[in-house]
C-alpha positions as CSV (number, residue, x, y, z in Angstrom):
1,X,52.8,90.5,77.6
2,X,53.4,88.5,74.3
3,X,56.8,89.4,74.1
4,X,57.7,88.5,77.6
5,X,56.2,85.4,76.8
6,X,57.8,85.0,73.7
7,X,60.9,85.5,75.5
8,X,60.6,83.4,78.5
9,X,59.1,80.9,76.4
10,X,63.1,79.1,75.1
11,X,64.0,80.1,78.8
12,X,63.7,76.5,80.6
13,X,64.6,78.4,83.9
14,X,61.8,81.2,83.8
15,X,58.2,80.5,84.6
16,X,55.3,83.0,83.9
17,X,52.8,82.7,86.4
18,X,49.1,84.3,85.5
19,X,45.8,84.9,86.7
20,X,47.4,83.5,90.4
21,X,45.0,82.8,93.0
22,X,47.1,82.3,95.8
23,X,50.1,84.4,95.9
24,X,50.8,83.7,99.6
25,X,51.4,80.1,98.3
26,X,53.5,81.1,95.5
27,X,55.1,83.7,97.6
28,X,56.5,81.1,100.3
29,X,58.0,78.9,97.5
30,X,60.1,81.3,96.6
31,X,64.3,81.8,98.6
32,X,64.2,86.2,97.2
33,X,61.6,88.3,95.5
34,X,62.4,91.1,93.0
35,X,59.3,93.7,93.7
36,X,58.2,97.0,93.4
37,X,58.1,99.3,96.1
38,X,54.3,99.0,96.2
39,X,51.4,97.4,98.4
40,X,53.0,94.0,97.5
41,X,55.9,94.5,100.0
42,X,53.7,93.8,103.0
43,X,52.6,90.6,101.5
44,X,56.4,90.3,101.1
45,X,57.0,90.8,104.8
46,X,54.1,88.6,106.2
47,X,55.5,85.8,104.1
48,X,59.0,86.8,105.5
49,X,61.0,86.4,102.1
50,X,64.3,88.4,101.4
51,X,63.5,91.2,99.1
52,X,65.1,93.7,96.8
53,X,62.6,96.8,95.9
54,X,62.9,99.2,92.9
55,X,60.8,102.3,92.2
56,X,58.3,102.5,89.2
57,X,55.9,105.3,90.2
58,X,56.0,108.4,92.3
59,X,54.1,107.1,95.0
60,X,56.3,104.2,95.4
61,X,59.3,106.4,96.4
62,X,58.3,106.6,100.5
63,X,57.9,103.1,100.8
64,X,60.8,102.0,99.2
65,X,63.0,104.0,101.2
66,X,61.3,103.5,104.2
67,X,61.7,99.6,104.2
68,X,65.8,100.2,103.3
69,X,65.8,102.7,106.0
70,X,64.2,100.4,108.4
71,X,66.7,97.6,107.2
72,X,63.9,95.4,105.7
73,X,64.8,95.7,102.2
74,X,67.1,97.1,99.6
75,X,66.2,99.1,97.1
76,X,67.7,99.1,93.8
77,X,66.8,102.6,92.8
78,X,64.0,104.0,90.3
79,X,64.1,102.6,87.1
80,X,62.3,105.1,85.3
81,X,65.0,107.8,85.2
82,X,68.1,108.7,86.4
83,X,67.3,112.2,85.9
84,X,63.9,111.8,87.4
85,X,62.4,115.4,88.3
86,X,64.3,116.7,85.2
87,X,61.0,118.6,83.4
88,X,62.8,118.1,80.2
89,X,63.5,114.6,80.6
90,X,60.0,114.2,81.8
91,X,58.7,115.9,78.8
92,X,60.9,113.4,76.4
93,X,59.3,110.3,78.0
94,X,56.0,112.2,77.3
95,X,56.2,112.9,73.8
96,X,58.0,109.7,73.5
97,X,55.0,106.9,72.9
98,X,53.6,109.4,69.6
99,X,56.7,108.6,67.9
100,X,58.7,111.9,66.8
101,X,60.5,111.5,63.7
102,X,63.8,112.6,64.9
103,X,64.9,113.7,68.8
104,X,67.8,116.1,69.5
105,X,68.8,116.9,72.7
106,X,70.8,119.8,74.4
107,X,71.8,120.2,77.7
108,X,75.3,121.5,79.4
109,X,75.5,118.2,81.8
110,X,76.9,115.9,80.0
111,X,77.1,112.8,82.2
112,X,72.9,114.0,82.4
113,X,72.6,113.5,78.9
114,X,75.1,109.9,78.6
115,X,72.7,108.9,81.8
116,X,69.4,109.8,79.6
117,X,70.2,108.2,76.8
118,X,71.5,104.6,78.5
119,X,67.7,105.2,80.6
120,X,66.2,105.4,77.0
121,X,68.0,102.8,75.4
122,X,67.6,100.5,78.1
123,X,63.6,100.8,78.9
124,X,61.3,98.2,77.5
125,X,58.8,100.9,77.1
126,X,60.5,103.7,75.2
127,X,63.5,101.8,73.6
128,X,61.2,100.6,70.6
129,X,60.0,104.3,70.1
130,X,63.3,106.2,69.6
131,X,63.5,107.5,66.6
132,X,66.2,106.8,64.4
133,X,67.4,110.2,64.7
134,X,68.0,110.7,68.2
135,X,71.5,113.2,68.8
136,X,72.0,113.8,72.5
137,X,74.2,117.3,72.6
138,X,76.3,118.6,75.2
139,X,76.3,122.3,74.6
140,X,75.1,125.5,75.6
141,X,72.1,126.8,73.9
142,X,73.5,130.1,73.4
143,X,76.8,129.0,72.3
144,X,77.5,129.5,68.8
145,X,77.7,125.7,68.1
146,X,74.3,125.0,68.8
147,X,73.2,128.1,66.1
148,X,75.0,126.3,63.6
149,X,73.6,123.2,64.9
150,X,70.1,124.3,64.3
151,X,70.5,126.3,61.1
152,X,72.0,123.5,59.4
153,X,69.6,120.6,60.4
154,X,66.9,120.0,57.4
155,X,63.2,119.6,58.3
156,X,61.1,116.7,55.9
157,X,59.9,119.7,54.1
158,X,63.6,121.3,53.1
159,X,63.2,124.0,55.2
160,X,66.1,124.7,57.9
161,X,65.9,124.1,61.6
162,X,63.1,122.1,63.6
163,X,59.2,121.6,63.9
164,X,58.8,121.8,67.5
165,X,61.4,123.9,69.7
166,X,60.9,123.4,73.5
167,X,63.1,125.0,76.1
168,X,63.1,123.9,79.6
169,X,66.8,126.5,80.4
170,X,66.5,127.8,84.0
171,X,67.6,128.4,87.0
172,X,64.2,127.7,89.1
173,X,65.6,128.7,92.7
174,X,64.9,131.6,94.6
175,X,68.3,130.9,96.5
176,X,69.9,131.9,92.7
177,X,69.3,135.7,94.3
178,X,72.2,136.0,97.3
179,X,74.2,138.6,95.3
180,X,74.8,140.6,92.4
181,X,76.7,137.2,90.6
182,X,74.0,134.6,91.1
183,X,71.3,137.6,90.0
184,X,73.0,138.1,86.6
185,X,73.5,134.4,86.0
186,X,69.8,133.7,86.4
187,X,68.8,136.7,84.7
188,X,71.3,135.9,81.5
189,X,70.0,132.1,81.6
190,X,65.7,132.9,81.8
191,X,65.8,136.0,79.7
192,X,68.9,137.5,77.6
193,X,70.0,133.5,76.6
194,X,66.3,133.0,75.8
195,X,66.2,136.3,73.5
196,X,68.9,135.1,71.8
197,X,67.4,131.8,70.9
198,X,64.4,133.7,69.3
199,X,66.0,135.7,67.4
200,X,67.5,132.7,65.7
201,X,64.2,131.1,65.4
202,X,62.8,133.9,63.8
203,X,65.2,133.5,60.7
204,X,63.8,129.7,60.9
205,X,60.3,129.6,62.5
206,X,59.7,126.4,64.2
207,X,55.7,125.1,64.2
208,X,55.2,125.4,67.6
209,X,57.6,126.8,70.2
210,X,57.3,126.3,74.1
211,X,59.1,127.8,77.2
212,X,58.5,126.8,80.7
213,X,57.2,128.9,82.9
214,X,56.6,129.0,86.9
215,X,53.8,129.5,89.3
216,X,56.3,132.0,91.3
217,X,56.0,134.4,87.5
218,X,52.4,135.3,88.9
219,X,52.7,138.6,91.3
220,X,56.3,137.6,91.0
221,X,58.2,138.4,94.6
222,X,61.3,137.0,94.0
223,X,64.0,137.9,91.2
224,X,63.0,134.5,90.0
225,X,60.0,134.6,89.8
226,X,60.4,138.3,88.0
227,X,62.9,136.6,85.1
228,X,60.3,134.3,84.4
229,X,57.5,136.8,83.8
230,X,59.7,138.8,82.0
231,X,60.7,135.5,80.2
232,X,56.5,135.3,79.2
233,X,56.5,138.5,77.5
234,X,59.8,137.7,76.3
235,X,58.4,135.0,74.3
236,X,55.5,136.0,73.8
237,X,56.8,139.3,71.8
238,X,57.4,137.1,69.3
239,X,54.5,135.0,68.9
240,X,53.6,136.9,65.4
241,X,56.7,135.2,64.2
242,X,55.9,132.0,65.3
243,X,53.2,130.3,67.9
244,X,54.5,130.5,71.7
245,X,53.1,128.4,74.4
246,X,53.7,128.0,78.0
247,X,53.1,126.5,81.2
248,X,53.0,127.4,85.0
249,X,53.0,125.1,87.0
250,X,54.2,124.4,91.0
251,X,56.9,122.6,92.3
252,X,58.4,119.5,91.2
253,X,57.6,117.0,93.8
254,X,61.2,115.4,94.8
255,X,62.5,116.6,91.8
256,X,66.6,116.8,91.5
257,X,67.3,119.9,94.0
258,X,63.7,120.2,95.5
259,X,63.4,120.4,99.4
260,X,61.2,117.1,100.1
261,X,64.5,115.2,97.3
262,X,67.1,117.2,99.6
263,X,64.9,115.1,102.6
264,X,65.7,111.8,101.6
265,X,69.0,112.6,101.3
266,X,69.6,113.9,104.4
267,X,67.9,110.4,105.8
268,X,70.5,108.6,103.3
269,X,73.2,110.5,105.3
270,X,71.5,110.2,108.5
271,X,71.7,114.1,108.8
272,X,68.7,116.1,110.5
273,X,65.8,117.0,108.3
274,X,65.0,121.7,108.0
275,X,62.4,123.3,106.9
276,X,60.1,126.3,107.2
277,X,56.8,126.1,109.0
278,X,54.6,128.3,107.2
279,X,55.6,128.0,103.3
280,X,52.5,126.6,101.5
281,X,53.2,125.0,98.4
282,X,51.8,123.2,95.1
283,X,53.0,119.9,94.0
284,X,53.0,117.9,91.0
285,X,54.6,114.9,90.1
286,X,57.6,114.4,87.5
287,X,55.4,112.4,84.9
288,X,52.3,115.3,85.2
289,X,55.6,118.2,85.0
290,X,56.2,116.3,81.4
291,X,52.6,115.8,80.1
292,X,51.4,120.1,81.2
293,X,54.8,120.9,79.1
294,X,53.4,118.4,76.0
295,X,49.9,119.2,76.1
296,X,50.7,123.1,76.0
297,X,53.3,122.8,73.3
298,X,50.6,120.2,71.0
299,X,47.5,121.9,72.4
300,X,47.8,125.3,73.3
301,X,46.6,128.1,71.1
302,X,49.3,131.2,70.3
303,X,50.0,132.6,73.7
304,X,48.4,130.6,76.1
305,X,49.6,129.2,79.2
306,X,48.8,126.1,81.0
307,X,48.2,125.1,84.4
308,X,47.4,122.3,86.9
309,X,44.3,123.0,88.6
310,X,44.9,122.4,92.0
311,X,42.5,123.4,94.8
312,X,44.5,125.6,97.9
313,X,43.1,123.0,100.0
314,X,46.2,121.0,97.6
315,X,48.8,123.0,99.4
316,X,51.1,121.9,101.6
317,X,53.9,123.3,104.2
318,X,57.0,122.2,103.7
319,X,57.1,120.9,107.9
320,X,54.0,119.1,107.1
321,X,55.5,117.1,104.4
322,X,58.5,116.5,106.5
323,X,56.4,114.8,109.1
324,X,54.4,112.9,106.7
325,X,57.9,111.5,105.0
326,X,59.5,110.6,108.8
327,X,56.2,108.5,109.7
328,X,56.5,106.6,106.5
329,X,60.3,105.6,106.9
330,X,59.3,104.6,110.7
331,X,60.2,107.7,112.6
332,X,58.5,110.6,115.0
333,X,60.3,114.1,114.5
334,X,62.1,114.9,117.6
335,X,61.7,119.3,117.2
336,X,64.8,121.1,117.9
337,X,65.1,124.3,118.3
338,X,67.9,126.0,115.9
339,X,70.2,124.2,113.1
340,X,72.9,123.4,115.6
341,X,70.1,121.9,118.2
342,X,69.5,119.0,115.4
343,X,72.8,118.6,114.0
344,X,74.4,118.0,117.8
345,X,71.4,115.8,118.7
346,X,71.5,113.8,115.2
347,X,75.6,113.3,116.0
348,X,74.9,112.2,119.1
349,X,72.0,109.7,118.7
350,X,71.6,108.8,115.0
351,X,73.6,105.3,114.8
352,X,75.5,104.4,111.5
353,X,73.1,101.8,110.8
354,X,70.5,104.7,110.6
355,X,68.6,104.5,113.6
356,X,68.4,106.7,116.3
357,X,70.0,105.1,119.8
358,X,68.7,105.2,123.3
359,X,71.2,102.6,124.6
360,X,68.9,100.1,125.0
361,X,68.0,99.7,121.3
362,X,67.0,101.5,118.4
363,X,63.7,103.8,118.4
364,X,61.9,106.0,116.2
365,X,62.8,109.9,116.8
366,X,64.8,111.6,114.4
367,X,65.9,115.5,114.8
368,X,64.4,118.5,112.6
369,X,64.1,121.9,112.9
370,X,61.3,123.9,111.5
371,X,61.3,127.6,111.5
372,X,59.0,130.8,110.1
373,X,60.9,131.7,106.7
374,X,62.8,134.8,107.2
375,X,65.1,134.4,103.9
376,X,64.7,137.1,100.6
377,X,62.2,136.2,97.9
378,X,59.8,134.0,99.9
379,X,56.5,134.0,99.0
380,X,54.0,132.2,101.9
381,X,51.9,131.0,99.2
382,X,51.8,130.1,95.7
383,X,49.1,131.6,92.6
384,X,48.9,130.1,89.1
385,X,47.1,133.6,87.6
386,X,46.4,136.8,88.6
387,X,43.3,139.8,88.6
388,X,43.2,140.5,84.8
389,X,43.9,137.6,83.2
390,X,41.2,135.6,81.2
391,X,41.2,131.8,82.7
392,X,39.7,129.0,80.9
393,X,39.0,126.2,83.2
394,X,36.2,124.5,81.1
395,X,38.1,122.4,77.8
396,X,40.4,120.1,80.6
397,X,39.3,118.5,83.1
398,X,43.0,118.6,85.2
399,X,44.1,122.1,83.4
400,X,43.5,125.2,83.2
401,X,44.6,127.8,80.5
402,X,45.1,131.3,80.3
403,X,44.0,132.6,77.1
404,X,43.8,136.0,74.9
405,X,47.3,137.5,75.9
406,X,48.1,139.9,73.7
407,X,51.2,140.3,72.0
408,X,53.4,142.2,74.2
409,X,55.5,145.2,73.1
410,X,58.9,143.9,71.8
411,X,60.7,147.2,72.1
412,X,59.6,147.4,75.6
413,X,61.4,144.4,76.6
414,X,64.0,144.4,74.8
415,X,64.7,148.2,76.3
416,X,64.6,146.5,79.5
417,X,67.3,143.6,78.7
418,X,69.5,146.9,76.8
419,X,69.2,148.5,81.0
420,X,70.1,144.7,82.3
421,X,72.7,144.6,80.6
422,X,74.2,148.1,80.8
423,X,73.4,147.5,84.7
424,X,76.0,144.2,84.9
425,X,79.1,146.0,82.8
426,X,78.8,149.0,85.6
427,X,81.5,148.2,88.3
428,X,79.1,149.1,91.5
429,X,76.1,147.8,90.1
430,X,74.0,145.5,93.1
431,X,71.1,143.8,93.7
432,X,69.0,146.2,94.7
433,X,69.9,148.6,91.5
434,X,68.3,145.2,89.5
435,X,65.6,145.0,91.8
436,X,64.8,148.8,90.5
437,X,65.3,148.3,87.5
438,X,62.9,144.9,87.0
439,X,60.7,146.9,89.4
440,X,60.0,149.6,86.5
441,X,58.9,147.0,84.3
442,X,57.0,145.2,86.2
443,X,54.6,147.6,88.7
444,X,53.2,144.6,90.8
445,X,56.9,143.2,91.3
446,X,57.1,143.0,95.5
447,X,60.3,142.1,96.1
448,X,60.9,140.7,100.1
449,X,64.0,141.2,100.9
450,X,65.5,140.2,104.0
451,X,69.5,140.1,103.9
452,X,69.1,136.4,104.6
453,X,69.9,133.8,101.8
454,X,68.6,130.3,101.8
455,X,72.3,129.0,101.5
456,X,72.8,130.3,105.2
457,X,70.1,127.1,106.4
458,X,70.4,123.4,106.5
């Protein structure tokens, strides 16, 4: 608050109002407000001044594109992040505010990284606490630049490569299991990439290194889900090398390629909302993604894994959030009964200005079509541990941690990526063969397969 004074106070034309005690009388002096997309924008409305919105916090994301749906206001976007949802981003604006001495970055996207770094440079929060090292990197972890990269860089103590190595690689969707292309991609990028990567580290031992993990990795019925347990012991096989931590947590709530994000796009586009009816899921918010990744990588003991402890009464089906999302931009669902139902209906009645016509005005139904899930690698619910495991839910009041994993048996694993790999260079290898194969490492690995990929829905 000093600063803003300080910098308002050579500003003849800005006034810094405190301790007000009536707002509605400050509110109708005003010709525009500049607010976030909070509580304040009904005082906005009753007091009928022009308004642009922005979003600062999670919750604020309905409302703010509810009123520009509704035409009330325009919202300027979320400030916080371009890359909002990101978990490595999120984890950056974590660790951010304790000051690292130096920051490097790697990521493929590079218009992701340019679009970090201007976030970064440009918040009022973090700005001050960049460090004067921070390199932003577009590469590929596995390419051979990035080992040279790491090798070369000099720790304060002389020794080469870095304190703290966090990798947040992945492909996180269960629709990255259609064929025997997309199967190998993910499998390469969450496990043979990610053995690579330790076997460097274990010529230059970080302090701590962490790996994210997913709720799906417990009794894993998806491929995904399998690479990431796999991924555990992966990473765990080395932990007498160095000390590995992880984190399972659930989805990513409107997080860049999640359903509920894919939701406000569709109302952006005026296109009909799909989902299935009896998915349950966990949520968590981008910010809480960030701070489970930190506190397990500061926190966490050799081979633990953190968790959010959420209660199943937490969960929520996908249609349900759907719902919930229409009534806050203004709208009822109007249920259709296949795909094609809701896309005729939404070409025929959803206007350009984004409302639905009735010819006699605009009013509040907008088409979606929910369904029972009938696509491969579903899972109905979602489980953050399983029978076995030793669960400490006493030393965090939000987390839980699973402790005493032992170290798992190197060979075995890596026998198993040897059989991967052999399994991709054969001409007729297929899904199913990998399914077999992951199946023989892993004895509770269900898969579900139905022949039906999520790419063949809205």
């Amino acid at each position: 608050m000093n600063a803003i004074f300080a910098e308002a106070s050579g500003e003849g034309s800005i006034v810094l109002h405190e301790n007000v005690t009536d707002m509605a009388e400050l509110m109708l002096s005003c010709d525009v407000a500049i607010s976030a997309a909070g509580s304040t924008l009904y005082e906005l409305c009753a007091c009928r001044i022009p308004t642009v919105t922005y979003i600062l916090a999670d919750n604020q994301i309905p409302g703010a594109h509810g009123f520009e749906q509704r035409r009330i206001m325009k919202c300027a976007g979320d400030i916080r992040e371009l890359g909002a949802g990101s978990i490595g981003s999120s984890f950056i604006r974590a660790i951010l505010p304790f000051r690292p001495a130096e920051l490097y970055v790697v990521d493929t996207n590079e218009n992701a990284l340019t679009e970090l770094t201007r976030y970064l440079r440009s918040s009022y929060k973090l700005s001050a606490v960049i460090p004067d090292v921070y390199l932003p990197y577009p590469m590929d972890y596995s390419s051979v630049v990035f080992r040279r990269m790491l090798t070369h860089h000099k720790r304060a103590s002389g020794a080469d490569g870095f304190d703290i190595v966090a990798n947040f690689s992945a492909h996180k969707h269960v629709r990255s299991e259609k064929d025997i292309y997309s199967v190998e991609a993910l499998l390469r990028n969450n496990v043979i990439n990610a053995k690579a990567l330790l076997d460097i580290l274990e010529e230059y031992p970080p302090e701590t290194y962490f790996c994210v993990s997913t709720d799906k990795a417990a009794n894993p019925v998806n491929i995904m889900g399998a690479s990431k347990r796999i991924m555990e012991d992966l990473i765990f096989s080395y932990s007498d090398s160095f000390p590995v931590k992880t984190a399972r947590f659930a989805n990513v709530a409107f997080s860049n390629g999640s359903l509920p994000a894919g939701f406000l796009d569709r109302l952006a586009k005026h296109q009909p909302l799909s989902a299935p009816s009896d998915v349950k899921r966990y949520f968590v918010s981008p910010e809480e993604s960030g701070e489970i990744c930190m506190l397990a990588a500061v926190l966490g003991n050799n081979r633990e894994i953190f968790f959010p402890k959420l209660d199943e009464a937490q969960m929520m089906t996908f249609d349900a959030i759907a719902v919930e999302l229409l009534k806050e931009h203004g709208f009822e669902p109007r249920f259709c009964g296949s795909d094609e139902e809701a896309i005729a209906y939404a070409k025929e009645h959803l206007s350009r200005a984004g409302g639905i016509e009735d010819g006699q005005g605009v009013v509040k139904y907008y088409p979606v079509h929910f369904s029972v899930s009938d696509t491969s690698g579903e899972k109905d619910f979602e489980e953050f541990c399983v029978e076995g495991e030793t669960v400490d839910l006493n030393s965090y009041a939000a987390l839980g941690v699973i402790t005493d994993k032992q170290a798992p048996d190197r060979e075995a694993v890596a026998e198993l990526i040897n059989r991967l790999e052999h399994a991709f260079d054969a001409e007729d290898c297929d899904k199913g063969e990998i399914v077999r194969i992951i199946g023989d490492y892993l004895p509770n690995f269900n898969h579900i397969e139905t022949g039906k990929s999520l790419d063949g829905k809205m």
